[in-house]
BAPA-588983 format. One record per residue (C-alpha): x, y, z; residue in one letter. Coordinates in nm, 4 decimals. Layout:
<zagus>
px	py	pz	residuo
X	Y	Z	A
...
</zagus>
This chain:
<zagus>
px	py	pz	residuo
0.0000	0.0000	0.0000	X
0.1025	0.3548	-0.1167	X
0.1557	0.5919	0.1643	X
-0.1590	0.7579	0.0451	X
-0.3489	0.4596	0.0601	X
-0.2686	0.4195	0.3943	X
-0.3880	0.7525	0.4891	X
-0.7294	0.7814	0.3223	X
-0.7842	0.4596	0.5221	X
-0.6722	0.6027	0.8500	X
-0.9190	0.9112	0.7739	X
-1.1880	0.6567	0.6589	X
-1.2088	0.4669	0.9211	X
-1.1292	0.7049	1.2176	X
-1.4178	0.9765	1.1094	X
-1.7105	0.6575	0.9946	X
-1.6181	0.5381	1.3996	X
-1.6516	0.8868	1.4964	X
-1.9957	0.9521	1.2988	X
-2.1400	0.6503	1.3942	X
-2.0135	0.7205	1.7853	X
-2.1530	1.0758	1.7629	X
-2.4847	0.9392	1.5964	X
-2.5445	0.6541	1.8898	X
-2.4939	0.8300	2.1603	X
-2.7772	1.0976	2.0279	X
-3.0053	0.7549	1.9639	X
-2.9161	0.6368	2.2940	X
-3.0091	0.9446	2.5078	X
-3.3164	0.9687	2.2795	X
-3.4367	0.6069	2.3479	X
-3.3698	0.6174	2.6887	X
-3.5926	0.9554	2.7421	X
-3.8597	0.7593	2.5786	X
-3.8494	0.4372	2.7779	X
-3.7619	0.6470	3.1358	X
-4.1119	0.5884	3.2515	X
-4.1336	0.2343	3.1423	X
-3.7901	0.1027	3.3153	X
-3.8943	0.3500	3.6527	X
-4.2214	0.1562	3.6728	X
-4.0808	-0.1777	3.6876	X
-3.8381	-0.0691	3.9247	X
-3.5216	-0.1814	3.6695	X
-3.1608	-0.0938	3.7900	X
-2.9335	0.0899	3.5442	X
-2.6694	-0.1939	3.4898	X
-2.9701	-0.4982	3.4295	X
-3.1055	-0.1928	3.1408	X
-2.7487	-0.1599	3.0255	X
-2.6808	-0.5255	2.9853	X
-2.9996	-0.6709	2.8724	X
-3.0851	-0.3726	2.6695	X
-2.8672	-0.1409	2.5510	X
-2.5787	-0.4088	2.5178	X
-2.7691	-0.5666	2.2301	X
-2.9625	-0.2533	2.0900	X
-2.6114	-0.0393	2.0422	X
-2.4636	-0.3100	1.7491	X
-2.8176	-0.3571	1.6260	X
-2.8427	0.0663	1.5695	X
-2.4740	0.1195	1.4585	X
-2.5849	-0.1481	1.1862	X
-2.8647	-0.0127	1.0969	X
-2.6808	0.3270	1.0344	X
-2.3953	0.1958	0.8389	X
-2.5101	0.3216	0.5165	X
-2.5913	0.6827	0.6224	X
-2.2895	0.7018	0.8581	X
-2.0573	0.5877	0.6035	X
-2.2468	0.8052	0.3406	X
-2.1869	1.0875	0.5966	X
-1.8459	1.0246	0.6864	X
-1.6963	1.0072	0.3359	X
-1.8763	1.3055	0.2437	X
-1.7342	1.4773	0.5792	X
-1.3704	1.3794	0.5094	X
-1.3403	1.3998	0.1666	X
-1.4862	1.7710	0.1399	X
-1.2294	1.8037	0.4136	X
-0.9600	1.7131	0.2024	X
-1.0619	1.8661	-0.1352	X
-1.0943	2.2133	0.0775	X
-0.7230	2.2060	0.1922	X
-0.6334	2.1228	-0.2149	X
-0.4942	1.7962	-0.1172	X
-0.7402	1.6276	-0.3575	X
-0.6231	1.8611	-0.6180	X
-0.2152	1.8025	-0.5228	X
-0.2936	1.4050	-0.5580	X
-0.4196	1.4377	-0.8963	X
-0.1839	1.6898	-1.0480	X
0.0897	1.4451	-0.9563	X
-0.0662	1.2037	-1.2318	X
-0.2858	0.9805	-0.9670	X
-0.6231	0.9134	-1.1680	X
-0.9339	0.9699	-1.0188	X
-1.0159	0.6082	-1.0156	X
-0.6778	0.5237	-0.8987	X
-0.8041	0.7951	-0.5870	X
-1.1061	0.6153	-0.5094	X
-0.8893	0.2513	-0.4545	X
-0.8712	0.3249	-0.1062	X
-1.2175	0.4097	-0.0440	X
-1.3438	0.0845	-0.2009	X
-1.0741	-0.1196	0.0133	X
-1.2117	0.0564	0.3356	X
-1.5755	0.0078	0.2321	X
-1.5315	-0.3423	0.1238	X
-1.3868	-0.4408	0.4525	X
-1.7147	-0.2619	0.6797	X
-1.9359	-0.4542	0.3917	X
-1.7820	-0.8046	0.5076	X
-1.7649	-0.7286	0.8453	X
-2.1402	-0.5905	0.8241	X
-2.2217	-0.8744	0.6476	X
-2.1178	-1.1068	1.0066	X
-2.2822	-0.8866	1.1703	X
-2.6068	-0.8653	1.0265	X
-2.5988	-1.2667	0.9869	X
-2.5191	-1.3946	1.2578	X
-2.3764	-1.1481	1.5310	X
-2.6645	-0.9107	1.5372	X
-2.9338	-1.1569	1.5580	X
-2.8506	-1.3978	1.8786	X
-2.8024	-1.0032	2.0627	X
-3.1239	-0.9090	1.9318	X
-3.3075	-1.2358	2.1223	X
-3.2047	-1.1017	2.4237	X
-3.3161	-0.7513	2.3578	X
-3.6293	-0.8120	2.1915	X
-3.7197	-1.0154	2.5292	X
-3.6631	-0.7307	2.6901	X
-3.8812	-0.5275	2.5138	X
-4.1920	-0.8120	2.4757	X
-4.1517	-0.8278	2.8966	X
-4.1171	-0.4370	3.0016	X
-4.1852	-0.2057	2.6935	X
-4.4745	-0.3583	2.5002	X
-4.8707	-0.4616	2.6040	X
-4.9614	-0.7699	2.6879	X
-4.9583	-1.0102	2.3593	X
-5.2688	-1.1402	2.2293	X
-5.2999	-1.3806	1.9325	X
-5.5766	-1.1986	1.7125	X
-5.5109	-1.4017	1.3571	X
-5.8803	-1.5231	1.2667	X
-5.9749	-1.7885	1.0504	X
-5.6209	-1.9387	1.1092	X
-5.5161	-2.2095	0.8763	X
-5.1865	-2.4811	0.8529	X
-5.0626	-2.7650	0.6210	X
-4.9345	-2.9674	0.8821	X
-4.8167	-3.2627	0.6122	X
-4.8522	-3.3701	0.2623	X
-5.2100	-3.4384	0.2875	X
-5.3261	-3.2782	0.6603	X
-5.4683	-2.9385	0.7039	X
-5.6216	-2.7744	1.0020	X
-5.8141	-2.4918	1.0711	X
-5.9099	-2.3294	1.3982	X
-6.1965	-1.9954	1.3802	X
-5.9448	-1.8340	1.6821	X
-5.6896	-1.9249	1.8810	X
-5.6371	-1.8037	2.2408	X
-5.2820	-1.8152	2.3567	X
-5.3638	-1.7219	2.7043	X
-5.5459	-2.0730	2.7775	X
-5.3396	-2.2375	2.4942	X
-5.6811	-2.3621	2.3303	X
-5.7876	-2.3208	1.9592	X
-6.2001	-2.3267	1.8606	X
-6.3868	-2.4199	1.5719	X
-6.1147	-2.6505	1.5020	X
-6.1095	-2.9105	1.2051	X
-5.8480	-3.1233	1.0261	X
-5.9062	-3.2581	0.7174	X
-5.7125	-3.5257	0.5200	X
-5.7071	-3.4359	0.1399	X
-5.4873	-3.6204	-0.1607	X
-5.5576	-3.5957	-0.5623	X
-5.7672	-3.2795	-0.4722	X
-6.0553	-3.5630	-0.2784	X
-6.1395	-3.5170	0.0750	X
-6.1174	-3.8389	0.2503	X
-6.1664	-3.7591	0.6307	X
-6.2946	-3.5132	0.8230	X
-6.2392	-3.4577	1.2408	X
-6.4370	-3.1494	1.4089	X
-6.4236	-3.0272	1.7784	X
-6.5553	-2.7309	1.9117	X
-6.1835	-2.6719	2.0841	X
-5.8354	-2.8662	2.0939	X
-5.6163	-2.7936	2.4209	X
-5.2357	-2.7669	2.4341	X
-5.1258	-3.0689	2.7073	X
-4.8258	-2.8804	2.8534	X
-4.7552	-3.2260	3.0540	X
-4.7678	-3.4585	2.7630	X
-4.6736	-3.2148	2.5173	X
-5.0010	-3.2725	2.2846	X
-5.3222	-3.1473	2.1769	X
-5.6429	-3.3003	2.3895	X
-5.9850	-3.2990	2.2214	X
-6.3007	-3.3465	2.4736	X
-6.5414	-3.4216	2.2339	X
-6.5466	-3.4559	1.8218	X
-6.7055	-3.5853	1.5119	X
-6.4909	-3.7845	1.2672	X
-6.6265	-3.7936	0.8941	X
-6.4889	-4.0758	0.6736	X
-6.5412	-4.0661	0.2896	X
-6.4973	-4.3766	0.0787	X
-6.6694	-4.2697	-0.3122	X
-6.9517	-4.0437	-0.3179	X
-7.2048	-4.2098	-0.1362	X
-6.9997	-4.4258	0.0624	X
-6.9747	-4.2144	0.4405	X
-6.9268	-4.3039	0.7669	X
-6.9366	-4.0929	1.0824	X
-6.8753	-4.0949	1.4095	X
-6.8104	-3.9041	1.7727	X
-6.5570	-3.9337	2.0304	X
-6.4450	-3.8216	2.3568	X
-6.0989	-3.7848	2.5327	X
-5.8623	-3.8224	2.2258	X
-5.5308	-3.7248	2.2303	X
-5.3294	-3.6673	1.9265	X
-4.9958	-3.5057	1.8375	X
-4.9748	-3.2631	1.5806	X
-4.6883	-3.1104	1.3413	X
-4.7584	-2.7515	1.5081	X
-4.7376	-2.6671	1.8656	X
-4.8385	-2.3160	2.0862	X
-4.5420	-2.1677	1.9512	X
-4.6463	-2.0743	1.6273	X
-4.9466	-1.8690	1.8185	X
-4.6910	-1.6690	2.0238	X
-4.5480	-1.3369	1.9797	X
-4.3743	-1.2394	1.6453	X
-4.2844	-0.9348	1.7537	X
-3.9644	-0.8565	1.5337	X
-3.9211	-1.2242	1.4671	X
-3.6963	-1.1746	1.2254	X
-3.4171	-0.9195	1.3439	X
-3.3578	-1.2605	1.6085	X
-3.2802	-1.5228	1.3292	X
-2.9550	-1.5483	1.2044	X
-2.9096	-1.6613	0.8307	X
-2.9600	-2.0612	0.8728	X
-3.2486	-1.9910	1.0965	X
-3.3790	-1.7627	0.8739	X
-3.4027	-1.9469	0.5907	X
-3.5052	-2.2492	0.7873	X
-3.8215	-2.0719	0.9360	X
-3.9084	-1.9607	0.5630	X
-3.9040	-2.3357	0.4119	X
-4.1273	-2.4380	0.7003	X
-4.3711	-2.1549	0.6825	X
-4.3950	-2.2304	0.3435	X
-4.4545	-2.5960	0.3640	X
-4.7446	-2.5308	0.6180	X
-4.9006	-2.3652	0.3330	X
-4.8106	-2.0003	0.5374	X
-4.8086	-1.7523	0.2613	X
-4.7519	-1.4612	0.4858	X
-4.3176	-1.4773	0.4890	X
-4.2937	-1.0996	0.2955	X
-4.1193	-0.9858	0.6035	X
-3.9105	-1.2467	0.6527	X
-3.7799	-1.2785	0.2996	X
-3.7350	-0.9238	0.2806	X
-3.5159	-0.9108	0.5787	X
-3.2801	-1.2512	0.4395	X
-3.2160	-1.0121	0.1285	X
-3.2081	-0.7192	0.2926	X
-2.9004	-0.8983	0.4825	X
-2.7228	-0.9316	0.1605	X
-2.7805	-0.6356	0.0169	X
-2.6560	-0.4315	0.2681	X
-2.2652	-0.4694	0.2609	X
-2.2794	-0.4012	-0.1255	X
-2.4943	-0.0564	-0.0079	X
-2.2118	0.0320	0.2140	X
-1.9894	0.0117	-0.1488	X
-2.2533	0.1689	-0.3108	X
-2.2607	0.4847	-0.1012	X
-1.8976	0.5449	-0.0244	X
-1.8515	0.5866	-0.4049	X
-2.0925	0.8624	-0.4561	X
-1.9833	1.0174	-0.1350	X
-1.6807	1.0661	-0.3097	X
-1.7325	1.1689	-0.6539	X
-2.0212	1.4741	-0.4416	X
-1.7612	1.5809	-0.2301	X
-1.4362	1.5780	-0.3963	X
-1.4280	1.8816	-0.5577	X
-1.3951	2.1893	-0.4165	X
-1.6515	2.4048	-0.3266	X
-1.6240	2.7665	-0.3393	X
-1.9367	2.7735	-0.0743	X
-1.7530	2.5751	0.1589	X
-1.7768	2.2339	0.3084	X
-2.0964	2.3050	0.4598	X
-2.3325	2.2911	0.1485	X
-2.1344	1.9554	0.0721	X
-2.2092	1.8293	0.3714	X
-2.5546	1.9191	0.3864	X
-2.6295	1.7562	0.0579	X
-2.4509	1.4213	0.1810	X
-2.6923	1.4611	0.4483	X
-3.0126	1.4756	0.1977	X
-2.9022	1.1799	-0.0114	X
-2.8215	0.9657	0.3146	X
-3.1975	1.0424	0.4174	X
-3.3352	0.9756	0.0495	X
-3.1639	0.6248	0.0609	X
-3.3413	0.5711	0.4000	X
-3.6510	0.6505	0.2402	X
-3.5958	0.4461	-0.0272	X
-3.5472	0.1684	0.2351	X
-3.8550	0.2280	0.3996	X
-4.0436	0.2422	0.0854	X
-3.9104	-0.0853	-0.0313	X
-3.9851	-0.2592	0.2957	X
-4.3461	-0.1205	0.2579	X
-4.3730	-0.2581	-0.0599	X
-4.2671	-0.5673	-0.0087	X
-4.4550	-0.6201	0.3015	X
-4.8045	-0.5398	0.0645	X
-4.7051	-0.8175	-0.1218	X
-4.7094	-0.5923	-0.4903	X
-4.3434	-0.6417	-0.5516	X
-4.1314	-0.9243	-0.5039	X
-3.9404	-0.8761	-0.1577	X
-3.5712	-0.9850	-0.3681	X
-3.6275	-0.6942	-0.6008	X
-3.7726	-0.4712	-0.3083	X
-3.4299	-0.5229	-0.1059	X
-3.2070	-0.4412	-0.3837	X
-3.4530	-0.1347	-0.5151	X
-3.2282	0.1092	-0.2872	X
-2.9402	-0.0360	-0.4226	X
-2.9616	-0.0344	-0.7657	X
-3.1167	0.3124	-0.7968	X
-2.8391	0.4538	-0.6198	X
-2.5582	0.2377	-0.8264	X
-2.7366	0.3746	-1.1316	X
-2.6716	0.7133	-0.9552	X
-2.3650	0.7220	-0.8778	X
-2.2384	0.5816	-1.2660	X
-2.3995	0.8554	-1.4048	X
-2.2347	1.0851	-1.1596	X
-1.8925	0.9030	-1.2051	X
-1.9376	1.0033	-1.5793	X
-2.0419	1.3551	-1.5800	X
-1.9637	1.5344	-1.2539	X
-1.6784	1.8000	-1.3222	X
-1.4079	1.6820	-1.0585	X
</zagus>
């Protein structure tokens, strides 16, 4: 590495830690305003907040920032640098432009693989602990409110329960149905099924059975007292309260193959989240790039209006990100091209910057 290499990565690296310090700690006083009330009421010392909390939530916001803190930081130092000419002196010495930005890509290609741990694996076993936190002292009391709730539970069993109440662990209106070449061939009914949290089954009091053999060929039947083990268990009724941010990558996708072979179509979220996760390191590319080519020219106006508009595209991206994860959760765009929406706007950006921005 060139001696100027080595120095754009110092100043890379030093003012994105700084930014991303200086942004937390705002977050962080913020939050804990917010939540004052909350922690006084159930009486919760500052070190049990610190470590169950804001231990886990700090990584899981610095993350979440990368893109506008590295956006913010490149701008920062690079105006810097083209206001005291030393962009100017590097390039009148015969160093091309793209030759310039080699540093900037190393730097930004090392936070995009480290990101990339983070957001996959990292991130999400600290989020379990602080999402528990929030589910016990920040949030109401969860109720399961799904109606009309339905589940493949194998290759030719569905069930269906009218409501399911996870306070008593009991689901009503329930029946399972056995179905194969589009034929129904068995039919059980109950008025409720009970979660056995000593055997670890479901217990039916009383139900019908319904047996089809041909078209005319039916038999029926009631019961009492049966107890039967099912492919689904009270857990899938709990709360999913940012389910997702708590999965790492193999879990992830795991959960989304078995949602999907229950016959759940409602995974939006979660799929948008798995490729959120890998578009975000390549974002972190994306943006130090056209941080560069805004900022390194200098500005007669100063540093400030630089600054300022590296500040107004960091926020556009963000809303560009919050779009897409509306969209995708609406279900009118595919949640892979949703992810990568952000992205490839803002690559498309910063070409045609690259090619006609005066530098």
């Amino acid at each position: 590495m060139k001696i100027l290499d080595r120095y754009i990565l110092k100043k890379f690296f030093v003012t994105y830690f700084f930014v991303v310090a200086i942004l937390i700690s705002v977050i962080v006083v913020i939050d804990y305003t917010e939540k004052s009330d909350d922690f006084i009421k159930h009486d919760l010392s500052i070190f049990f907040i610190f470590k169950e909390y804001y231990l886990n939530y700090i990584p899981n916001m610095a993350n979440t920032l990368s893109p506008i803190a590295i956006f913010i930081s490149v701008v920062f130092m690079t105006a810097k640098m083209a206001s005291h000419t030393e962009i100017i002196a590097v390039l009148s010495a015969g160093v091309s432009f793209r030759r310039f930005l080699l540093p900037y890509f190393v730097g930004s290609t090392i936070l995009g693989i480290f990101t990339f741990f983070m957001v996959g694996w990292i991130i999400p076993n600290a989020a379990k602990t602080q999402v528990a936190f929030q589910v016990t002292y920040l949030k109401n009391p969860f109720y399961f409110d799904d109606r009309d709730v339905h589940f493949k539970i194998d290759d030719s069993t569905y069930i269906y329960m009218e409501y399911y109440n996870n306070r008593n662990q009991s689901g009503y209106k329930f029946t399972m149905e056995k179905i194969a070449d589009h034929k129904l061939f068995s039919k059980l009914s109950s008025e409720k099924i009970t979660w056995d949290t000593t055997a670890l089954k479901w217990h039916i009091d009383k139900y019908t059975v319904h047996e089809f053999n041909g078209e005319k060929n039916e038999k029926m039947w009631e019961g009492t007292n049966m107890d039967t083990v099912l492919n689904i268990t009270p857990k899938y009724f709990e709360n999913s309260y940012k389910l997702e941010e708590t999965m790492t990558f193999d879990e992830l996708e795991h959960f989304i193959q078995e949602q999907k072979a229950r016959g759940i179509g409602n995974v939006e979220r979660f799929l948008n989240t798995k490729y959120e996760r890998y578009a975000y390191p390549f974002a972190i590319i994306i943006l130090t790039v056209m941080g560069v080519i805004i900022s390194a020219k200098k500005s007669r106006r100063g540093t400030g209006v630089q600054i300022a508009f590296g500040f107004t595209m960091a926020f556009i991206y963000l809303l560009f990100v919050i779009m897409s994860r509306s969209i995708a959760a609406g279900g009118t765009v595919s949640p892979l091209i949703a992810a990568w929406l952000p992205n490839l706007t803002f690559c498309g950006i910063t070409i045609f910057m690259y090619f006609t921005v005066p530098r």
